[in-house]
C-alpha positions, 0 to 999 in steps of 0.5 A, spaced: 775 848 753 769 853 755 767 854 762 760 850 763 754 853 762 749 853 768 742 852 767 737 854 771 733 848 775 727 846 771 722 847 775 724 855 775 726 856 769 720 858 764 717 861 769 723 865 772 726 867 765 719 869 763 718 873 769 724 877 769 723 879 762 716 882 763 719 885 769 725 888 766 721 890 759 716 894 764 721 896 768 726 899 763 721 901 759 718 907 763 724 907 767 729 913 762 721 916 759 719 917 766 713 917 763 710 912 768 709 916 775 710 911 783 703 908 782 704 906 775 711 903 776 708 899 783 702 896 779 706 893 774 712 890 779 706 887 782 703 885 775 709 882 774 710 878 780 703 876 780 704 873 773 711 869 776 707 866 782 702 863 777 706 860 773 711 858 780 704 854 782 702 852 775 709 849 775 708 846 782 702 843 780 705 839 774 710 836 777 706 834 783 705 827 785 698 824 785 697 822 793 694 815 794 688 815 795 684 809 800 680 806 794 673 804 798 668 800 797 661 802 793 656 796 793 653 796 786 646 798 784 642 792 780 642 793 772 635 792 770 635 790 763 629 789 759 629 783 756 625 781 750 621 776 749 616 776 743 610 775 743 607 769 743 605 767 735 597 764 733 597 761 727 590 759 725 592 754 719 597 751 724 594 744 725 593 743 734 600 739 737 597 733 739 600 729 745 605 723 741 603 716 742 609 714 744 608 719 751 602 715 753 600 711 759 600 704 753 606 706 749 610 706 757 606 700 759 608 696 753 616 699 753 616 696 760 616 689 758 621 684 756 622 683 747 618 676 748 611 678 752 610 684 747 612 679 741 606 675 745 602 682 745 602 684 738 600 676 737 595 675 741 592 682 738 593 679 731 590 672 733 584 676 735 583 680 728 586 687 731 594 688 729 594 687 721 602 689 722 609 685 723 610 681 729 616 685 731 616 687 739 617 695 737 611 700 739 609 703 733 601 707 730 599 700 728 600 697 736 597 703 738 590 703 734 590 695 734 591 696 743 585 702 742 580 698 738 581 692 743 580 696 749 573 699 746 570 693 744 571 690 751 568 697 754 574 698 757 577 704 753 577 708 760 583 703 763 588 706 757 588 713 761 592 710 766 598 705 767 594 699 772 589 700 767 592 698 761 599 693 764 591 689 766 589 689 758 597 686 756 596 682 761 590 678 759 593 678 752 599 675 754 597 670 759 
């Protein structure tokens, strides 16, 4: 049975065998020539030992456990992004959008009332020549210009701008 090897710690070990190396090549090398005189020899001792303390730090450095740090709070800049927005398209062939028939003060007014009395609506303005369409109770385009033309032959065309205005003209039709 051989004997156990004992290995250097790890946090020496390429760095103290690559420091006795350089130190034992420099030393040893001059050392029988005496080539090298007392000022030569201590520059490269002090080499070598400068070469071994750096890698002793850049071991040390390595091995280091990074410190917690206290995490602060930096409040966050506002992003300004550029949103974008096309510019606004004017068509000339495009026909002009119309306000609906069924947004007006006499589709709401006419909505308003029971199945029956805007039955009776549509008759009364069929009975007069106005309404050419089915009595059915539903607003429609025909509704609408029967209401219009009965309202301007009685010169009352300016009450079918307002609510009051046209619930008198339905209500003349219906009672």
């Amino acid at each position: 049975m051989s004997a156990p090897v004992s290995r250097t710690p790890r946090r020496f070990g390429r760095a103290a065998i690559a420091a006795v190396t350089a130190l034992a090549i420099g030393l040893t090398a001059a050392a029988p020539a005496q080539a090298l005189g007392r000022n030569e020899r201590n520059f490269l001792k002090g080499v070598a030992a400068a070469m071994l303390v750096d890698r002793l730090l850049d071991e040390a450095r390595r091995n280091q456990k990074p410190r917690y740090v206290q995490p602060q709070y930096v409040q966050p800049r506002p992003v300004y992004r550029q949103v974008y927005r096309p510019a606004p398209h004017h068509d000339r062939y495009q026909p002009p959008v119309r306000p609906s028939i069924w947004m007006t003060p006499a589709a709401q007014a006419f909505n308003s009332y029971n199945i029956y009395d805007r039955r009776r609506i549509q008759g009364g303005l069929a009975a007069r020549g106005y309404y050419r369409g089915g009595i059915d109770g539903a607003f429609g385009p025909g509704t609408y210009s029967a209401i219009v033309a009965y309202a301007n032959d009685r010169g009352r065309g300016r009450d079918l701008g307002s609510a009051a205005g046209v619930y008198g003209l339905f209500d003349g039709l219906v009672y």
